[in-house]
Backbone as CSV, one residue per row, in Angstrom:
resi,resn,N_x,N_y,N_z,CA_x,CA_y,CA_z,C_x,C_y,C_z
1,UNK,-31.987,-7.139,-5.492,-31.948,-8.480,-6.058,-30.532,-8.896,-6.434
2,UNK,-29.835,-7.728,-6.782,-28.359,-8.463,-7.316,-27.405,-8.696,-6.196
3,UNK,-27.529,-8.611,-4.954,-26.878,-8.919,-3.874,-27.050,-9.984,-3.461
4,UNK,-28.627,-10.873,-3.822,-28.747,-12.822,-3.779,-27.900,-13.103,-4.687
5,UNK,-27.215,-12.536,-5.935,-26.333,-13.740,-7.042,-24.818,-13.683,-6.675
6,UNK,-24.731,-13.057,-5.565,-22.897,-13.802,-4.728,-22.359,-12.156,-4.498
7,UNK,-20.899,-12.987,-4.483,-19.973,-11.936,-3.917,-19.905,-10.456,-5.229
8,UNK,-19.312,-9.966,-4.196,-19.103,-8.316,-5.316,-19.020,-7.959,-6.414
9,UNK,-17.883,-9.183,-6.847,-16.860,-9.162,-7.876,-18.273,-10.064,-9.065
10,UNK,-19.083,-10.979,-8.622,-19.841,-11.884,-9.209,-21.571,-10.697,-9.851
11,UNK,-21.254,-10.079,-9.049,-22.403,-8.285,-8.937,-22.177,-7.746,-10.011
12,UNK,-20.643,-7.384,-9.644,-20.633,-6.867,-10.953,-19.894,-7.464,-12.326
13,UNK,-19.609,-8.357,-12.601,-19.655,-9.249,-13.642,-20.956,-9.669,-14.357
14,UNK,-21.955,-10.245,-13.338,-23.121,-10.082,-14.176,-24.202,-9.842,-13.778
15,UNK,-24.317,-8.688,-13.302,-25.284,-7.806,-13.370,-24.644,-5.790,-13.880
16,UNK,-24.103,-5.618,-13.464,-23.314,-3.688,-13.473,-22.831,-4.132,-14.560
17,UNK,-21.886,-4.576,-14.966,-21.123,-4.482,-16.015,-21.813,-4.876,-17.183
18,UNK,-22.554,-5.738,-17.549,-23.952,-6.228,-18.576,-24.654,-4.628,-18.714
19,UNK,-25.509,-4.426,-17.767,-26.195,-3.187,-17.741,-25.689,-1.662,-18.180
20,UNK,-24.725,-1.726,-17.680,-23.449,-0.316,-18.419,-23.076,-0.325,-19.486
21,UNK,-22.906,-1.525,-20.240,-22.648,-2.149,-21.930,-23.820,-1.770,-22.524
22,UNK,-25.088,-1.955,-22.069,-26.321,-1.795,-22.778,-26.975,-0.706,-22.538
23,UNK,-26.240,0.122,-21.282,-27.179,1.683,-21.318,-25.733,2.595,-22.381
24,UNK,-24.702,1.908,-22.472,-23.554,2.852,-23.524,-24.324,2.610,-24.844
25,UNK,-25.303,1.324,-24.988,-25.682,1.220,-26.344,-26.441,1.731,-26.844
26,UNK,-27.498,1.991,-25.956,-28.705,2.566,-25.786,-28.660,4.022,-26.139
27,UNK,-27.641,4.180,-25.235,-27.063,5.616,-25.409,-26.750,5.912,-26.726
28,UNK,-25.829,5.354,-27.447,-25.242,5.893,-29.064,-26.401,5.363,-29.970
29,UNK,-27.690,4.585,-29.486,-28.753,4.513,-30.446,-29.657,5.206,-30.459
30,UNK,-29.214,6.205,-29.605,-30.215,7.476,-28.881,-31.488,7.283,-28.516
31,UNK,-31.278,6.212,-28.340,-32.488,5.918,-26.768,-32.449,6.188,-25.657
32,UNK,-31.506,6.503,-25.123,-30.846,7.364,-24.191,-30.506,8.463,-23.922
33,UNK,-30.861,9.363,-23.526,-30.165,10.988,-23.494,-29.213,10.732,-21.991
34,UNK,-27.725,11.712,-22.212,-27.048,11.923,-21.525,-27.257,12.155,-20.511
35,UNK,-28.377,12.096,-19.641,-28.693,12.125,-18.139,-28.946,11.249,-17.889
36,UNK,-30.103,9.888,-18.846,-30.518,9.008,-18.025,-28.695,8.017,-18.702
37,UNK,-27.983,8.217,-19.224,-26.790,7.271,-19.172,-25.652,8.004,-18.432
38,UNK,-26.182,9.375,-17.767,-25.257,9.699,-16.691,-25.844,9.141,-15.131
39,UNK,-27.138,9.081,-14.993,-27.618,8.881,-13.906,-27.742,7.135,-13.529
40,UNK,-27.745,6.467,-14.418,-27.504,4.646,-14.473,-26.155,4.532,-13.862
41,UNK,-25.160,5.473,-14.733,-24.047,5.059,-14.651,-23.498,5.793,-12.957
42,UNK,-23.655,6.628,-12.963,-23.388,8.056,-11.529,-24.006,6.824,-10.044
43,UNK,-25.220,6.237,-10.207,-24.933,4.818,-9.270,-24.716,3.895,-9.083
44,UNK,-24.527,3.066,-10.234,-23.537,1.877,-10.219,-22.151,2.375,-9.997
45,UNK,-21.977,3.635,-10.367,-20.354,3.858,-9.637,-20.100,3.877,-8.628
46,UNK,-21.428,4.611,-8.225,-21.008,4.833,-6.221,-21.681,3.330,-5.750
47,UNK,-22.158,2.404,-5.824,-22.752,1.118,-5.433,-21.261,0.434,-5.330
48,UNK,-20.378,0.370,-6.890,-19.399,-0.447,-7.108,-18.066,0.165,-6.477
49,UNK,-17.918,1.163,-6.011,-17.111,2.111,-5.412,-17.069,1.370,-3.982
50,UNK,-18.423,1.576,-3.634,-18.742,0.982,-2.276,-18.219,-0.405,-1.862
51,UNK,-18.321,-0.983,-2.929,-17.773,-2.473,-2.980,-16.289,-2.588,-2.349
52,UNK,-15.707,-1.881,-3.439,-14.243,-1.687,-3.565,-13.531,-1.430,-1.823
53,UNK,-14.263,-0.492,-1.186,-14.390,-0.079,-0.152,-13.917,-1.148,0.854
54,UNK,-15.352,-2.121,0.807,-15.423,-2.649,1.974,-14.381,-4.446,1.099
55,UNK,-14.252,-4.636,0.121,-13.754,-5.550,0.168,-11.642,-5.427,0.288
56,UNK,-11.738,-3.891,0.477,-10.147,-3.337,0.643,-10.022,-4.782,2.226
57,UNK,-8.578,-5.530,1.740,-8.146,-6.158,2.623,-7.276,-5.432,3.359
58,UNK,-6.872,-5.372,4.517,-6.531,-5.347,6.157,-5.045,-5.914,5.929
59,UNK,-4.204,-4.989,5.764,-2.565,-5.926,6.021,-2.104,-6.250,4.991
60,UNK,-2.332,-5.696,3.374,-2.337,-6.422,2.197,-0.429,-6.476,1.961
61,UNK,-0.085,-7.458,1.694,1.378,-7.818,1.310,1.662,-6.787,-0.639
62,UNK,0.729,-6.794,-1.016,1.067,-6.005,-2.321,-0.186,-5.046,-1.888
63,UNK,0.414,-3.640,-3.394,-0.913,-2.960,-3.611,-0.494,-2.503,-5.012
64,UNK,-1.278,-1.701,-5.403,-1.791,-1.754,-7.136,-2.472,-0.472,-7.201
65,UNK,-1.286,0.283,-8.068,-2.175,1.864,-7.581,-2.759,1.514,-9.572
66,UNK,-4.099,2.001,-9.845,-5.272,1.988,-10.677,-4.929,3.790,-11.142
67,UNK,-5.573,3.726,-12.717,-6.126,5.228,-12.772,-6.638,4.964,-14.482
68,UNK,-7.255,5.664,-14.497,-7.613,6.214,-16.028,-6.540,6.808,-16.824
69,UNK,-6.813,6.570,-18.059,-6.446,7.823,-19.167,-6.369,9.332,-18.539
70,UNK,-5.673,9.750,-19.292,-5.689,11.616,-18.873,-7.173,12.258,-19.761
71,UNK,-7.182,11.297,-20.343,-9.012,11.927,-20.962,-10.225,10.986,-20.907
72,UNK,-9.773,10.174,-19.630,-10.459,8.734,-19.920,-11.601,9.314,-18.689
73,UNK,-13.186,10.150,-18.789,-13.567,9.898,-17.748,-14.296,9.049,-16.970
74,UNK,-14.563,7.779,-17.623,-15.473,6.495,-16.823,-14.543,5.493,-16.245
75,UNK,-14.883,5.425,-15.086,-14.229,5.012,-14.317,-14.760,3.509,-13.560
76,UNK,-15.927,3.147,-14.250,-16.757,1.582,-13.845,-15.636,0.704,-14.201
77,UNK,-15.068,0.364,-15.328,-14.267,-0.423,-15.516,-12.820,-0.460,-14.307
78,UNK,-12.254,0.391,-13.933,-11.224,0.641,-13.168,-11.972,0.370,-11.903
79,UNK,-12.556,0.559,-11.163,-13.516,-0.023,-10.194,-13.856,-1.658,-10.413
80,UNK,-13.983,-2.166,-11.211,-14.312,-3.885,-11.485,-12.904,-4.253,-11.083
81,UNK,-11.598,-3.479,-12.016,-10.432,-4.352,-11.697,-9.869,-4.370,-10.258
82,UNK,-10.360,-3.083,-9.815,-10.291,-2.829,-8.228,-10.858,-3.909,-7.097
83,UNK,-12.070,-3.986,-7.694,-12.843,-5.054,-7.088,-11.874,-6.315,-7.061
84,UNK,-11.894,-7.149,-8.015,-11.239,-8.246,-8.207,-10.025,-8.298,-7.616
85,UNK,-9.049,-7.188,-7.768,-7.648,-7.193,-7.334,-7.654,-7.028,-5.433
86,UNK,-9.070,-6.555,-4.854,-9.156,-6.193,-3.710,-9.505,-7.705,-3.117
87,UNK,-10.443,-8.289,-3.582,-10.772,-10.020,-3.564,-9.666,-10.924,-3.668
88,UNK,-8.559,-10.777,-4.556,-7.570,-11.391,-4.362,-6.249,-10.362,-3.190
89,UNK,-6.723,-10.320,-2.510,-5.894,-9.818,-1.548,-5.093,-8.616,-1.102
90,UNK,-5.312,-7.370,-2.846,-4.266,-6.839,-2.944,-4.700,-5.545,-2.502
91,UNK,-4.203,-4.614,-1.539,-4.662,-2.843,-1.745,-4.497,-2.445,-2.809
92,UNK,-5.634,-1.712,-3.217,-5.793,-0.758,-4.051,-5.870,0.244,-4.223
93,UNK,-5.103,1.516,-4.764,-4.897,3.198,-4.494,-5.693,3.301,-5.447
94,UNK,-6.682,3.942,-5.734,-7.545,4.895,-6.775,-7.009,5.922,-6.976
95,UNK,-6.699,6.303,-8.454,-6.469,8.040,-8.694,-7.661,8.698,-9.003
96,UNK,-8.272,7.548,-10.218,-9.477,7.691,-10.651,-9.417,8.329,-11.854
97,UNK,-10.696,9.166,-12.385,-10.431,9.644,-13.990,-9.648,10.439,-14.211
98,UNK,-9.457,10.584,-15.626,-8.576,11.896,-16.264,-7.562,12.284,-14.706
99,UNK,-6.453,10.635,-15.397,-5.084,10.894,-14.456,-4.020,11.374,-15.584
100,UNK,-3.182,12.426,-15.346,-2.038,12.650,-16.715,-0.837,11.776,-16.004
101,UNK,0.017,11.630,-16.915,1.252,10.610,-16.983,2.322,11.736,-15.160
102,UNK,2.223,12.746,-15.707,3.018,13.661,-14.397,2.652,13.292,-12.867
103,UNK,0.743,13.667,-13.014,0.497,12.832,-12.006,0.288,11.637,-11.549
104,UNK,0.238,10.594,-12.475,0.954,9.305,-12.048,2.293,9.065,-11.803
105,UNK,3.201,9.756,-12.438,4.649,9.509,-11.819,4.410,9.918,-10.135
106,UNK,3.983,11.189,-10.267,3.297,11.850,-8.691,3.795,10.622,-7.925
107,UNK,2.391,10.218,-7.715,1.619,9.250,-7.091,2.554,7.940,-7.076
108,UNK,3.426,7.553,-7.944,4.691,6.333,-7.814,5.170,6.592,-6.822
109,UNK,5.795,7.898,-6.958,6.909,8.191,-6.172,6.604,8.271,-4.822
110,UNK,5.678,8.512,-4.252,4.641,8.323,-3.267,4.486,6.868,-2.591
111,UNK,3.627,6.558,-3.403,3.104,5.468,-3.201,3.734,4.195,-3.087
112,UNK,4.880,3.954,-4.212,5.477,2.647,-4.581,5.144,1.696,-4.401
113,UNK,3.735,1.955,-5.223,2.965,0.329,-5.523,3.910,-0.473,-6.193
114,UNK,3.465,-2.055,-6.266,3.516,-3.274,-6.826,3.673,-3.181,-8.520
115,UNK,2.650,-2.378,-8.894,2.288,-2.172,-9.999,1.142,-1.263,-10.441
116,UNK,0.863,-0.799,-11.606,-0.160,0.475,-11.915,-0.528,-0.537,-13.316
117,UNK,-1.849,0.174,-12.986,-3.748,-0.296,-13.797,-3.647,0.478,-14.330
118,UNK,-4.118,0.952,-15.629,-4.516,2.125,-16.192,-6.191,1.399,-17.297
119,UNK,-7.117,2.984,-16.857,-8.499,2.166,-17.601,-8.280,3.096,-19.008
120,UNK,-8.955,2.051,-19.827,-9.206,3.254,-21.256,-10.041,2.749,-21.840
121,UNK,-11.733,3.119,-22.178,-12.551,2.440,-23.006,-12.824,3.643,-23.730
122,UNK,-12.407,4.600,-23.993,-12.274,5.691,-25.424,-11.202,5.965,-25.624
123,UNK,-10.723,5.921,-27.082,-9.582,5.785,-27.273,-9.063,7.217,-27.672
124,UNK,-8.112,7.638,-27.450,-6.939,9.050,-27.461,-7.900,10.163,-28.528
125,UNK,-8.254,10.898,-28.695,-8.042,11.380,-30.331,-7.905,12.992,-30.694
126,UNK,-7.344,12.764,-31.205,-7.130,12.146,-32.184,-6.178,10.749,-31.852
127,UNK,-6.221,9.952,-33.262,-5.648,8.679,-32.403,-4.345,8.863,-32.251
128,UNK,-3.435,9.661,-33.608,-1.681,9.926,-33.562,-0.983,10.605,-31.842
129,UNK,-2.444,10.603,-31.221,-1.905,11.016,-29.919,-1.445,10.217,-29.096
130,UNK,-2.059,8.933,-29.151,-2.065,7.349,-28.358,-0.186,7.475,-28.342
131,UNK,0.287,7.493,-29.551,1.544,6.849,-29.497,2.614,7.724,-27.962
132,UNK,2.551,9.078,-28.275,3.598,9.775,-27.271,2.619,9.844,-25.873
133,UNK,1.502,9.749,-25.765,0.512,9.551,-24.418,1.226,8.106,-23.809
134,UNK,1.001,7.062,-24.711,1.389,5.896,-24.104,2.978,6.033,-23.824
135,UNK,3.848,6.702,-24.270,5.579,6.927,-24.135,5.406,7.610,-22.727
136,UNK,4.513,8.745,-22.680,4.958,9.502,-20.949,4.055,8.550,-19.852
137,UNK,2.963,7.345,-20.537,2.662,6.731,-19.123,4.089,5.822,-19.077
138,UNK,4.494,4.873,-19.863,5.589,4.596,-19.830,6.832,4.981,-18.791
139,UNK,6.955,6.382,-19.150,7.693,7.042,-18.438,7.685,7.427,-17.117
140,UNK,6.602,7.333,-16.763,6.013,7.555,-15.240,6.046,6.314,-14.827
141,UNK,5.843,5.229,-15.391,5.917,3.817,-14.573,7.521,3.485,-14.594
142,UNK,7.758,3.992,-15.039,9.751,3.197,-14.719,9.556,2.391,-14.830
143,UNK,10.529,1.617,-13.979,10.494,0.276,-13.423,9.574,-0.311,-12.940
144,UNK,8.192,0.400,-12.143,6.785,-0.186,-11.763,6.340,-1.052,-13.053
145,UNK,6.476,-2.210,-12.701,5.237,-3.191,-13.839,3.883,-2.474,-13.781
146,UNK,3.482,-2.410,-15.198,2.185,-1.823,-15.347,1.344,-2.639,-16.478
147,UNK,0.211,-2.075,-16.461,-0.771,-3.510,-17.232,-1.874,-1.960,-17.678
148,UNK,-2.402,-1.886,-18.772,-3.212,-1.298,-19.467,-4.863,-2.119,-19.700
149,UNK,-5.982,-1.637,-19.672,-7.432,-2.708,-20.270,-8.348,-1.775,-20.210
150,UNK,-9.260,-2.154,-20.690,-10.189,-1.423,-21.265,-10.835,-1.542,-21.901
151,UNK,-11.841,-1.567,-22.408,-13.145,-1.244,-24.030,-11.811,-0.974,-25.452
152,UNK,-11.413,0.194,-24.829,-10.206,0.703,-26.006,-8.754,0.112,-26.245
153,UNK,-8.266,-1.003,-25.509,-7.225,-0.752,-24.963,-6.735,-1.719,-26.661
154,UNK,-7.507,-2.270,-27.512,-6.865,-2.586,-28.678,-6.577,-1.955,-29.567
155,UNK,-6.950,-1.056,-29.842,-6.764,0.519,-30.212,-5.205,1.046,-30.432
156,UNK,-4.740,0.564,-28.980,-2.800,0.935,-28.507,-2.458,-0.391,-28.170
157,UNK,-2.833,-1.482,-28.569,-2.426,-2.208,-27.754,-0.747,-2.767,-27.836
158,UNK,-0.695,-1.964,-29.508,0.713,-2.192,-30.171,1.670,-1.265,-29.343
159,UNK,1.370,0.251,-29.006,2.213,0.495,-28.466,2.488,0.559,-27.090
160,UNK,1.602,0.251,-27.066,0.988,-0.503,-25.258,2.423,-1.471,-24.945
161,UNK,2.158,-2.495,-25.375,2.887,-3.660,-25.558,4.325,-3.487,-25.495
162,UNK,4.980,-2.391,-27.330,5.691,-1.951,-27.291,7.052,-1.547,-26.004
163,UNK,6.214,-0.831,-24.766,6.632,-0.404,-24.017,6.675,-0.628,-22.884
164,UNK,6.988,-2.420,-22.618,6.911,-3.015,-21.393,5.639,-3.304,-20.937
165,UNK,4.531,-2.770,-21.371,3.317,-2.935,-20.161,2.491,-4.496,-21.173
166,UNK,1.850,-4.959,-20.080,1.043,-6.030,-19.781,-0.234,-5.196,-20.535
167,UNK,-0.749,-6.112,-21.964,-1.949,-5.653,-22.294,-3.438,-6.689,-22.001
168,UNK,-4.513,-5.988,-21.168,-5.461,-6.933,-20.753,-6.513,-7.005,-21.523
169,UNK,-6.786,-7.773,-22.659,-7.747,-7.449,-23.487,-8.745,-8.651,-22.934
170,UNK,-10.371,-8.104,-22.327,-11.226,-8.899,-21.822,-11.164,-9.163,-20.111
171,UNK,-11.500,-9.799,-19.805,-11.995,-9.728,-18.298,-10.856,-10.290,-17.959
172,UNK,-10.257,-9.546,-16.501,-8.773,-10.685,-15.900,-9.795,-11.890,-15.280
173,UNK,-9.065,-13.093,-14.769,-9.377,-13.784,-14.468,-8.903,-14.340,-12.984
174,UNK,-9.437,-15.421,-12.402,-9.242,-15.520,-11.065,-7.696,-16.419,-11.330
Protein backbone atom coordinates (compact mmCIF):
# COMPACT_ATOMS: atom_id res chain seq x y z
CA UNK A 1 0.00 0.00 0.00
CA UNK A 2 2.74 2.54 0.69
CA UNK A 3 4.11 2.41 -2.83
CA UNK A 4 0.36 4.10 -4.16
CA UNK A 5 1.36 7.41 -1.84
CA UNK A 6 4.39 8.55 -4.43
CA UNK A 7 7.93 8.58 -4.84
CA UNK A 8 10.54 7.01 -2.29
CA UNK A 9 11.54 9.90 -0.57
CA UNK A 10 7.39 10.65 0.00
CA UNK A 11 7.44 6.47 1.46
CA UNK A 12 9.43 7.25 3.62
CA UNK A 13 8.50 10.56 5.04
CA UNK A 14 5.16 9.36 5.66
CA UNK A 15 4.83 6.17 6.08
CA UNK A 16 8.79 4.37 7.49
CA UNK A 17 9.77 7.19 9.23
CA UNK A 18 6.16 7.79 11.27
CA UNK A 19 6.22 3.99 11.96
CA UNK A 20 10.00 3.76 13.32
CA UNK A 21 9.14 6.89 15.73
CA UNK A 22 6.28 4.84 17.12
CA UNK A 23 7.78 1.28 17.22
CA UNK A 24 11.10 3.38 19.22
CA UNK A 25 8.09 4.41 21.45
CA UNK A 26 6.50 1.48 21.85
CA UNK A 27 9.63 0.08 22.45
CA UNK A 28 10.80 2.34 25.67
CA UNK A 29 7.00 1.83 26.86
CA UNK A 30 7.73 -1.75 26.75
CA UNK A 31 5.26 -2.75 24.52
CA UNK A 32 7.75 -3.83 22.50
CA UNK A 33 10.48 -6.32 23.16
CA UNK A 34 13.78 -5.95 21.31
CA UNK A 35 13.00 -8.34 18.51
CA UNK A 36 9.75 -7.19 17.45
CA UNK A 37 11.60 -3.35 17.35
CA UNK A 38 14.55 -5.16 15.81
CA UNK A 39 12.53 -7.00 13.25
CA UNK A 40 10.10 -3.67 12.14
CA UNK A 41 13.11 -1.90 12.01
CA UNK A 42 15.77 -4.88 10.21
CA UNK A 43 12.94 -4.30 7.11
CA UNK A 44 12.24 -1.01 6.67
CA UNK A 45 16.02 -0.83 6.48
CA UNK A 46 16.49 -3.22 3.81
CA UNK A 47 13.04 -1.85 1.90
CA UNK A 48 14.63 1.86 2.40
CA UNK A 49 18.16 0.68 1.52
CA UNK A 50 16.59 -0.65 -1.56
CA UNK A 51 15.29 2.67 -2.37
CA UNK A 52 18.51 4.37 -1.99
CA UNK A 53 19.76 1.82 -4.48
CA UNK A 54 17.71 2.26 -7.27
CA UNK A 55 17.15 6.00 -6.95
CA UNK A 56 21.40 6.31 -7.01
CA UNK A 57 21.63 8.74 -10.16
CA UNK A 58 23.85 7.73 -13.29
CA UNK A 59 26.69 10.49 -13.90
CA UNK A 60 26.10 12.44 -10.62
CA UNK A 61 28.18 15.94 -10.83
CA UNK A 62 28.52 15.84 -6.78
CA UNK A 63 28.52 13.00 -4.17
CA UNK A 64 28.06 12.97 -0.37
CA UNK A 65 29.79 10.32 1.47
CA UNK A 66 26.97 9.63 4.75
CA UNK A 67 27.89 7.60 8.02
CA UNK A 68 26.85 7.28 11.57
CA UNK A 69 28.32 8.00 14.90
CA UNK A 70 31.16 5.59 15.98
CA UNK A 71 28.40 4.25 18.45
CA UNK A 72 25.52 5.31 16.46
CA UNK A 73 23.96 1.85 15.32
CA UNK A 74 20.57 2.85 13.43
CA UNK A 75 21.04 3.67 10.40
CA UNK A 76 17.07 4.50 8.99
CA UNK A 77 17.71 8.03 9.43
CA UNK A 78 21.08 8.12 7.29
CA UNK A 79 19.22 6.13 4.61
CA UNK A 80 16.18 8.95 4.42
CA UNK A 81 19.02 11.61 3.93
CA UNK A 82 20.45 9.26 1.32
CA UNK A 83 17.25 8.95 -0.24
CA UNK A 84 16.56 12.61 -0.64
CA UNK A 85 20.17 13.59 -1.51
CA UNK A 86 19.99 10.61 -4.24
CA UNK A 87 16.50 12.38 -5.63
CA UNK A 88 18.18 15.52 -5.84
CA UNK A 89 20.80 14.28 -8.03
CA UNK A 90 23.66 13.60 -5.83
CA UNK A 91 25.80 10.03 -5.35
CA UNK A 92 25.80 8.76 -2.29
CA UNK A 93 28.75 6.60 -0.49
CA UNK A 94 27.31 4.72 2.59
CA UNK A 95 29.75 3.81 5.41
CA UNK A 96 26.88 3.08 7.45
CA UNK A 97 26.82 2.40 11.38
CA UNK A 98 29.33 2.72 14.08
CA UNK A 99 31.79 4.76 11.59
CA UNK A 100 34.97 6.12 13.93
CA UNK A 101 36.41 9.60 12.97
CA UNK A 102 39.93 7.42 11.54
CA UNK A 103 37.72 5.65 9.36
CA UNK A 104 36.04 8.47 7.99
CA UNK A 105 39.17 10.37 7.38
CA UNK A 106 39.83 6.70 5.59
CA UNK A 107 37.18 6.99 3.35
CA UNK A 108 37.87 11.15 2.49
CA UNK A 109 40.94 10.46 1.41
CA UNK A 110 39.56 7.94 -0.90
CA UNK A 111 36.68 9.09 -1.85
CA UNK A 112 36.79 13.02 -1.98
CA UNK A 113 33.30 13.60 -1.67
CA UNK A 114 31.50 17.01 -1.93
CA UNK A 115 30.74 16.73 1.55
CA UNK A 116 30.06 14.14 4.64
CA UNK A 117 26.48 13.35 6.53
CA UNK A 118 26.96 12.08 9.75
CA UNK A 119 23.59 10.29 11.57
CA UNK A 120 23.19 10.50 15.42
CA UNK A 121 19.80 9.83 17.15
CA UNK A 122 21.60 8.57 20.57
CA UNK A 123 23.59 10.77 21.94
CA UNK A 124 27.58 10.01 23.02
CA UNK A 125 27.67 8.80 26.68
CA UNK A 126 28.62 9.48 28.55
CA UNK A 127 27.78 12.92 27.23
CA UNK A 128 31.55 14.76 28.25
CA UNK A 129 32.46 12.44 25.36
CA UNK A 130 30.41 14.40 22.56
CA UNK A 131 32.89 17.28 22.94
CA UNK A 132 36.52 15.50 21.75
CA UNK A 133 34.26 12.78 19.46
CA UNK A 134 32.89 15.80 17.66
CA UNK A 135 36.86 17.49 17.54
CA UNK A 136 38.26 14.06 15.69
CA UNK A 137 35.03 14.03 13.26
CA UNK A 138 36.07 17.53 12.70
CA UNK A 139 39.36 16.44 12.09
CA UNK A 140 38.70 13.88 9.58
CA UNK A 141 36.55 16.26 7.55
CA UNK A 142 39.26 18.98 6.95
CA UNK A 143 38.34 21.02 4.55
CA UNK A 144 35.29 18.57 3.34
CA UNK A 145 32.04 20.64 4.29
CA UNK A 146 30.18 18.47 6.59
CA UNK A 147 26.59 18.70 8.06
CA UNK A 148 25.61 16.56 11.27
CA UNK A 149 21.30 15.44 12.01
CA UNK A 150 19.69 13.31 13.77
CA UNK A 151 17.06 12.53 16.76
CA UNK A 152 20.31 13.58 18.92
CA UNK A 153 22.00 15.95 17.03
CA UNK A 154 20.76 18.91 19.68
CA UNK A 155 22.44 17.32 22.25
CA UNK A 156 26.09 18.65 20.34
CA UNK A 157 24.67 20.84 18.40
CA UNK A 158 26.91 23.57 20.20
CA UNK A 159 29.88 21.85 19.48
CA UNK A 160 28.73 20.63 16.32
CA UNK A 161 28.39 24.12 15.14
CA UNK A 162 31.42 25.17 17.01
CA UNK A 163 33.49 23.34 14.49
CA UNK A 164 32.54 24.38 11.05
CA UNK A 165 29.84 21.77 10.42
CA UNK A 166 26.27 22.54 9.19
CA UNK A 167 23.76 21.51 12.02
CA UNK A 168 20.38 19.81 10.58
CA UNK A 169 17.89 19.91 13.18
CA UNK A 170 14.46 18.31 11.56
CA UNK A 171 13.81 17.11 8.12
CA UNK A 172 16.16 18.74 5.14
CA UNK A 173 14.06 20.08 2.72
CA UNK A 174 13.60 20.10 -1.07
Amino acid sequence: RAACLGSATVIFERVYAPTLRRVGDLWHQGALSVAQEHLVSGLITDTVRGFVRLLQPSGAARRVLLACFEHEEHVIGMYGVAMRLAAWGVRVIELGARTPPDALRDAIEKVRPDAVGLSLTVTPTPAERARPLVEAYATACGKTPWFVGGAAVRTIAPFVAAHGAIVIDGEIQD
